[in-house]
N, C-alpha and C positions, 0 to 999 in steps of 0.2 A: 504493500500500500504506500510505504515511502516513496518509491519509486515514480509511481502514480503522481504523485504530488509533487515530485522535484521535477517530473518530464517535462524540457523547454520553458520551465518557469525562468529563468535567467534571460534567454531571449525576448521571453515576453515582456520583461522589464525593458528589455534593451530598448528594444524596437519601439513600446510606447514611451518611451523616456525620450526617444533619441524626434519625437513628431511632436513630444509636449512644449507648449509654449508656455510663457514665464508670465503666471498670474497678476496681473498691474489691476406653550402651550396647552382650571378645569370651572372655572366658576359663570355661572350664567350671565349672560347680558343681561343688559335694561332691551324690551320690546322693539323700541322705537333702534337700538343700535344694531339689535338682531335683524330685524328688516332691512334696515338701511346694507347690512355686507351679504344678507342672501341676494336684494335685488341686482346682485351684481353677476348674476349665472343666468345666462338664457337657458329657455327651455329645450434454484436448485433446494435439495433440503437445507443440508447446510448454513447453506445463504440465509436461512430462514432462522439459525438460530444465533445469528450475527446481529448487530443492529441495522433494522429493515435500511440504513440509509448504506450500507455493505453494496447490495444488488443496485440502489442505485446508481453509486459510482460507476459499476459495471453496464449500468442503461445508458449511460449518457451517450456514448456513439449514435446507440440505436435509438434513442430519442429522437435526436438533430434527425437524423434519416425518415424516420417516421412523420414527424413534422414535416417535414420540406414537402412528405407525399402527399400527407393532408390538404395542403396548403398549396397544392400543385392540384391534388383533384377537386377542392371546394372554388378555384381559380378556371378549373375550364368547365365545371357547373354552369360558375354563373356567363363563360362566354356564351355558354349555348342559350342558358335562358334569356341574357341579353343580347344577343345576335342582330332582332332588327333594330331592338333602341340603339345599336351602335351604329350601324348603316346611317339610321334617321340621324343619328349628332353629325354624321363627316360631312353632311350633304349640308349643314348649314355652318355659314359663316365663321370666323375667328372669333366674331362680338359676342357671340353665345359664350364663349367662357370668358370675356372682359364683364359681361354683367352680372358675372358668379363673383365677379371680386367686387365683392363692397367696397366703397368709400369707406375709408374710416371715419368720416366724420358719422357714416349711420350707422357704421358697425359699434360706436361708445354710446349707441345708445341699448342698453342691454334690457331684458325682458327681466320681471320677477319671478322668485322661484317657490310657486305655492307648496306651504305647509303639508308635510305630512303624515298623517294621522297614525297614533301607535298601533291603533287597530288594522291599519293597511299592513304593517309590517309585520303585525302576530298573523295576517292572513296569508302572507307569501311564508312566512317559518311554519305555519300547519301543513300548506301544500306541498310545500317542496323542503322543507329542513325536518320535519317532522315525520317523516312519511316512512314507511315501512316497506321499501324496498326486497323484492325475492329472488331478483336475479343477479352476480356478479360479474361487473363491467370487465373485460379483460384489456390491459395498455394495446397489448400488442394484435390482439385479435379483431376486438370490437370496437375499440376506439375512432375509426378512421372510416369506419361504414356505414350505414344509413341504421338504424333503428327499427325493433320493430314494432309490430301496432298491437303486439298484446300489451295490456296493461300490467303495472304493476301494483300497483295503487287500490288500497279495498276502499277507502276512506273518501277519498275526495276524486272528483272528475280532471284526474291531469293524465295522460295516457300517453301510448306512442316514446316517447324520446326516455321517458325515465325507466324504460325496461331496456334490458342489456340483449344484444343482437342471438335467438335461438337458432344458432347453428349445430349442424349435426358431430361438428367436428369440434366444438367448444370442450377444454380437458373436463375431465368426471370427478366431480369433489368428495375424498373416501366416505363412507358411509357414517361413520361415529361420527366427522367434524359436522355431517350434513344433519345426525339428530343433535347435537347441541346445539347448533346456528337453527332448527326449529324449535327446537324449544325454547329458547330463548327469545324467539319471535312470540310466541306465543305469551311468554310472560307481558315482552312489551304490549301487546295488545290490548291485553289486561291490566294496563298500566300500571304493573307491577317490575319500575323499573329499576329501583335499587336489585331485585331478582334477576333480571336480564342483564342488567349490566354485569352482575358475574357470572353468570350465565356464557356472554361476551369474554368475558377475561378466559374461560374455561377454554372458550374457541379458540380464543388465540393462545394458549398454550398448546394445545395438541397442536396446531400450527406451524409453532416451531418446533415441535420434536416430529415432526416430517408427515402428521397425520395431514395430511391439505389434497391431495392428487389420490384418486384410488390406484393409479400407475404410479407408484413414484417414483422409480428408477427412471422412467420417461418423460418425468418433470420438468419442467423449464424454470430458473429462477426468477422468470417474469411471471409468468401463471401464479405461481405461489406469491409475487407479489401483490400481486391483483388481488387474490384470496386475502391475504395479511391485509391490503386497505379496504375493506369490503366490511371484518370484523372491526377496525381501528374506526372509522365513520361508523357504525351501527354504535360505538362506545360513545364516539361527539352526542349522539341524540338521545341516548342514556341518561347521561351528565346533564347536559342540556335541561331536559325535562326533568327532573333532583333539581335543578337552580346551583349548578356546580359547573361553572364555567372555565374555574382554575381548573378543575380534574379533565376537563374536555379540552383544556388547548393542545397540550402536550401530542393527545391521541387526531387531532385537527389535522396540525403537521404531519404526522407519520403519514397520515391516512396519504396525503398528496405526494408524498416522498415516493410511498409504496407505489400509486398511482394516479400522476400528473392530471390525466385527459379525462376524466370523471368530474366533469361539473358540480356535483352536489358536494364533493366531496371539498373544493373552493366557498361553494355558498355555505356550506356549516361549518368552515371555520372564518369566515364574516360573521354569519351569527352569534359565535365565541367572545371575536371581539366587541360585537354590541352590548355581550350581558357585562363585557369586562369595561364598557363605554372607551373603548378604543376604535373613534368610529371613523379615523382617516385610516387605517390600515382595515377596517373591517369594508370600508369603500374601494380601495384597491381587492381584497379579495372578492368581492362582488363581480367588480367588473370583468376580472379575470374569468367569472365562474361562468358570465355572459360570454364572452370570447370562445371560452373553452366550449360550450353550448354550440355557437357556430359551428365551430372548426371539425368540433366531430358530428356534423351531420344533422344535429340540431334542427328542426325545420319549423316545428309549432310555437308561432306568435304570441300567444298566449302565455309563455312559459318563459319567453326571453324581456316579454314585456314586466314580468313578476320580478324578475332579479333588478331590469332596467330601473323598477320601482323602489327598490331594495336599495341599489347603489345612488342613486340620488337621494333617500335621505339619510343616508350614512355621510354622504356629502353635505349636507344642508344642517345635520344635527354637530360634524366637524366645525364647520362655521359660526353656528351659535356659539358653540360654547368656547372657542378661542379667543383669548384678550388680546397676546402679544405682538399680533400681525390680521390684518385682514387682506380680501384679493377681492383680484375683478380680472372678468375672463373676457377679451375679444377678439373674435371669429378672425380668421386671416383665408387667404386665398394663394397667396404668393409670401417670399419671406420676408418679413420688416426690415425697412431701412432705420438709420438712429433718427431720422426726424419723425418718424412715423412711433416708434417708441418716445417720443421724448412727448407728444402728443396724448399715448396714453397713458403717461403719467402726470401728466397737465391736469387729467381727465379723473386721476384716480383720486390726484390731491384736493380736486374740488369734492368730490363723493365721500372720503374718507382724510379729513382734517386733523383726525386724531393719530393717524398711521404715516404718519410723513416724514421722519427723522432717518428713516430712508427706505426708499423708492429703488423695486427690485424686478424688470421682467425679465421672465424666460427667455432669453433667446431663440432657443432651441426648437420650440413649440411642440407640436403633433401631442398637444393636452387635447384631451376627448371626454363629452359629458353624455352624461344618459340618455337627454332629453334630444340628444342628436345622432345617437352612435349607432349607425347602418353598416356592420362589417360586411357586408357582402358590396358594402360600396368603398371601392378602391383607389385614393386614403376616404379614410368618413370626413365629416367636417370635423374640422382642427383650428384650435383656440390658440393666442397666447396668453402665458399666466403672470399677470404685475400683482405682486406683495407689498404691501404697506407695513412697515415695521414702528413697533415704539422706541425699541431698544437698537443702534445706529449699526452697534459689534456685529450684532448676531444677523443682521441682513449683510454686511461686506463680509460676514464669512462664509456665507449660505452661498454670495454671487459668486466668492472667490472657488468654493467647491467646484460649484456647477460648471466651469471652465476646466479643471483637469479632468485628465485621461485618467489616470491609475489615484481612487478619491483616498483619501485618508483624512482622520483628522486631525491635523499636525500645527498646533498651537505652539506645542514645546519647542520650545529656539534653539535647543542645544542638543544636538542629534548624537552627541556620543555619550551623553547622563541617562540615564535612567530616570524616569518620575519616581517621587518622595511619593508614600504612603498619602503625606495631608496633599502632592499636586494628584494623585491618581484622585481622592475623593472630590476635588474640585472639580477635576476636568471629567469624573464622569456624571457631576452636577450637572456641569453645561451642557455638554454633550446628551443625556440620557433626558433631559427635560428642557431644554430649549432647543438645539439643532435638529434630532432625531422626528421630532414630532413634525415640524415642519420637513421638514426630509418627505416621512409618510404623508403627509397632505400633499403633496406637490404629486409624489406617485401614487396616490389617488385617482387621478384623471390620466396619468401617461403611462399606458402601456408597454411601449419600450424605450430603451434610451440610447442616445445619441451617440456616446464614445464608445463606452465598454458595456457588453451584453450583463455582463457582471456587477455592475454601478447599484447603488444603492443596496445591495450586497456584501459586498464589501465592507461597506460602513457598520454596517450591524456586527461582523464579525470582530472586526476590530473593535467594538462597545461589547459586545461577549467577553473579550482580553480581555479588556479594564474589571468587569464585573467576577472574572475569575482571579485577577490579581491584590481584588477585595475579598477573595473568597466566599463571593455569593453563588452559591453555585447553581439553586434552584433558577435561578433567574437564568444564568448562563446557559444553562440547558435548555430552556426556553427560545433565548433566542435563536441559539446554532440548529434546532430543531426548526424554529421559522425561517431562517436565514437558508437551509437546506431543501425546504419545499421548493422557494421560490427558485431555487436553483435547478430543482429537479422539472419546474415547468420554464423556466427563461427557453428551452428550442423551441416550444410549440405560440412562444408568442412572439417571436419575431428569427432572422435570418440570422447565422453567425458562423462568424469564420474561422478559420482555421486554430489561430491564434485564440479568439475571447474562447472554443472548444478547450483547448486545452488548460485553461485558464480555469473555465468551468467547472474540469474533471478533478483538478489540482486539490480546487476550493473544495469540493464535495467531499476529497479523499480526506482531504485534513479537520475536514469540521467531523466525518466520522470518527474519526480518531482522537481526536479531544472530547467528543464526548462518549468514549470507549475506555480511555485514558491510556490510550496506546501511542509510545513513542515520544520522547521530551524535544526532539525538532523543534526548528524555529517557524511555525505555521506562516502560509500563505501571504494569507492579510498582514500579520505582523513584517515582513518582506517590503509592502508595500507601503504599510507605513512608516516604514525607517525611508524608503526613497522618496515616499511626500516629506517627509519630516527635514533630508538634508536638499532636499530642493529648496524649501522655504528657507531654509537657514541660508543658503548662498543667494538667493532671491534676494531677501534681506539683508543678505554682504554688499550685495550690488548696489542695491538702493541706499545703503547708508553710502558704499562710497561715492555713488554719483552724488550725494545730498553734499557730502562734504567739501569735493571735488568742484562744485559749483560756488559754496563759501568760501572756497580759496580762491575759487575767480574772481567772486564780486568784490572781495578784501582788496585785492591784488589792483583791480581796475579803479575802486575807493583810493588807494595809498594810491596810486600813479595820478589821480585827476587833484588830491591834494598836492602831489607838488609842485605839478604844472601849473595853480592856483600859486604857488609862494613863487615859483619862478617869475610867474606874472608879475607878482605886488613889488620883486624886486626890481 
């Protein structure tokens, strides 16, 4: 697994080091302010007794591949369905997309974003987070194929897409793990769910001692992962229903580790975060859980429309309840010029008077909201994001992030100390309650990102460091288990190459391994943040000496005009 994780990492450094340029959020609003920042959003066995994120590592090639095919057959779908509306767009003029790009002047003027009711969102967690599921989705079997149109569902009318594809060839689950996983259904039904949920725990032990395949010498350690996330989400909605949301995140994560391309499996750990009121990261998982819906074959409206509902007010309850920065989203068509930024933040200072101490947009854009996100339209509409901060630091260090390649966060000036016990507790103050939150508000809305597939990734891991170098460990597990999901789904949400793969594989191998406690290596992330760390230190070399460098001229040209001054008088 060492191995795994050391392969081409040194390059990868090189290479993006050698292209990096040199860098130059719980308490309620009042009504009336809450309003005021919503209106700113238009509308093998083995493997099995490893830690499930073991098989992952081992998925990741087959990921990327799998993805690319999805996403290569959900791409000539929609050529075929859209065939004559594409004919009908060539035959009209160039103007037809000059009238797609708004003025900005009309695009600042943004739609409100109506309230949404708790009882909408108990109503999408009954149909779809709650629901009692009988068939198990396979990564590599069923993921990537159409659905089919038996129900799974006793309880509520959502049918078609949440039952798993009945093929003849799908592996044979052995018989004992298939009477525990019924009876355990049965207890749930009976809403006897402190029962089921060990019931649950029962499954996934014969699980790992190889009961999962009624073959199992002919096993696949992707099968058996699919089985492992099948019980690990039946555990999310267990816990869930208990009002035990700490015991359900842990099993959240696994669940997508074990199997990325299962939708629900995304929306119940959004749900997690809502009971835990972490509701910009419960918004990114939403959106994903939509995406993932698409991407494998997804087709009833109905069901994409329930999550779309879901991630907008995970977004909108993000908002309220944020003091230290508000935003405001507008639509773009083509990419911003700085007059064109400098405009919506003209725009932003007038709307938000209280958030002006500095003034932060995205760059970067391709942010995407619910009340607009059409994947099957290629890109969807795409926003950019300006931040209003109270606090001056904490937005120049957010813009200064969002500009590197390889992120870290590298405050510390002095790249060959070590942080003191009291700078580790400070900077994971900062860090874990001011940067991070915002971090997850921003990838809320963007599904992928611009430099490294791995971004926002990275950061968490290295905030795991910090919290194991305080020795909290429960928390560190936590997050290297979150930090791991989204690793185990980054092929299926966007293209990546060569490089961010191996990068990928590296991060995966070593966050298993720390939380296995295998191997005192120097981890990945930690790697890379010693090279944010001594970049900013020579950054900062630079910048003093040019500051200095320019005091010596102005001195220099001072002393030269006074003596020409006494030359004169004499």
């Amino acid at each position: 697994m060492e191995s795994a994780s050391n392969t081409g990492f040194e390059n990868i450094i090189n290479k993006v080091c050698q292209n990096e340029t040199s860098p130059k959020a719980n308490a309620s609003r009042e009504p009336t302010v809450a309003a005021n920042k919503l209106n700113d959003i238009p509308e093998a066995l083995q493997e099995v007794k490893k830690h499930p994120g073991e098989t992952a590592v081992e998925n990741v090639i087959e990921r990327i591949k799998m993805a690319k095919n999805g996403k290569e057959k959900q791409s000539n779908d929609l050529d075929r369905a859209g065939f004559k509306r594409k004919l009908e767009s060539e035959e009209k003029p160039a103007v037809k997309k000059e009238a797609r790009m708004l003025e900005l002047d009309n695009q600042l003027a943004t739609m409100p974003l109506p309230h949404i009711p708790l009882k909408s969102l108990m109503d999408v967690e009954v149909k779809l987070v709650y629901i009692d599921e009988e068939e198990i989705t396979y990564e590599f079997v069923g993921s990537m194929a159409s659905t089919s149109t038996q129900s799974t569902c006793r309880d509520v009318e959502i049918v078609d897409t949440l039952s798993a594809p009945n093929f003849s060839f799908l592996p044979q689950i052995d018989k004992w793990l298939q009477v525990a996983l019924k009876d355990a259904s049965t207890c749930y039904r009976q809403k006897k769910y402190a029962v089921a949920a060990g019931q649950f725990r029962t499954a996934l032990e014969l699980c790992s001692k190889g009961a999962a395949l009624g073959k199992p010498f002919d096993a696949s350690p992707q099968d058996i992962s699919s089985i492992a996330s099948f019980i690990e989400t039946k555990l999310v909605t267990c816990y869930l229903r208990m009002r035990k949301p700490d015991l359900a995140l842990n099993h959240s994560h696994r669940s997508i580790i074990l199997n990325p391309t299962y939708f629900l499996n995304h929306l119940r750990q959004a749900a997690v975060f809502r009971w835990l009121e972490r509701y910009s990261e419960a918004a990114r998982s939403a959106m994903t859980a939509d995406y993932v819906y698409w991407l494998s074959g997804g087709s009833e409206q109905h069901i994409s429309k329930l999550i779309k509902l879901y991630w907008q007010a995970m977004i909108e309850e993000a908002i309220t309840r944020e003091e230290s920065f508000s935003v405001m989203y507008t639509p773009f068509a083509t990419k911003a010029k700085a007059d064109k930024i400098d405009k919506m933040k003209e725009a932003f200072a007038k709307k938000h008077p209280d958030y002006v101490e500095y003034i932060y947009t995205d760059p970067h854009g391709l942010h995407i909201l619910p009340q607009t996100a059409d994947w099957a339209s290629l890109p969807p509409q795409q926003y950019l994001l300006t931040l209003g901060f109270k606090n001056k630091d904490v937005g120049k260090f957010l813009e200064k992030m969002s500009s590197k390649k390889l992120p870290s966060f590298s405050e510390h000036r002095a790249p060959f100390s070590p942080l003191t016990r009291e700078e580790s507790v400070r900077h994971l103050e900062t860090v874990g309650k001011q940067i991070l939150p915002i971090m997850d508000f921003i990838r809320g809305t963007k599904l992928t990102e611009s430099f490294s597939a791995c971004s926002g990734v990275i950061e968490k891991l290295q905030y795991a460091s910090l919290l194991s170098r305080l020795q909290r460990v429960k928390e560190q597990s936590q997050v290297i288990n979150q930090a791991m999901a989204e690793l185990a789904t980054v092929p299926y949400l966007q293209d990546i190459s060569q490089q961010d793969a191996e990068l990928l594989q590296s991060l995966m191998a070593d966050a298993m391994d720390t939380l296995e406690g295998r191997s005192d290596k120097e981890r990945v992330w930690n790697k890379i943040q010693k090279v944010g760390i001594i970049e900013d230190f020579l950054y900062h070399l630079e910048d003093s000496f040019l500051k200095t460098k320019k005091l010596r001229t102005a001195r220099r040209q001072k002393m030269k005009m006074k003596r020409l001054q006494s030359v004169q008088q004499h």
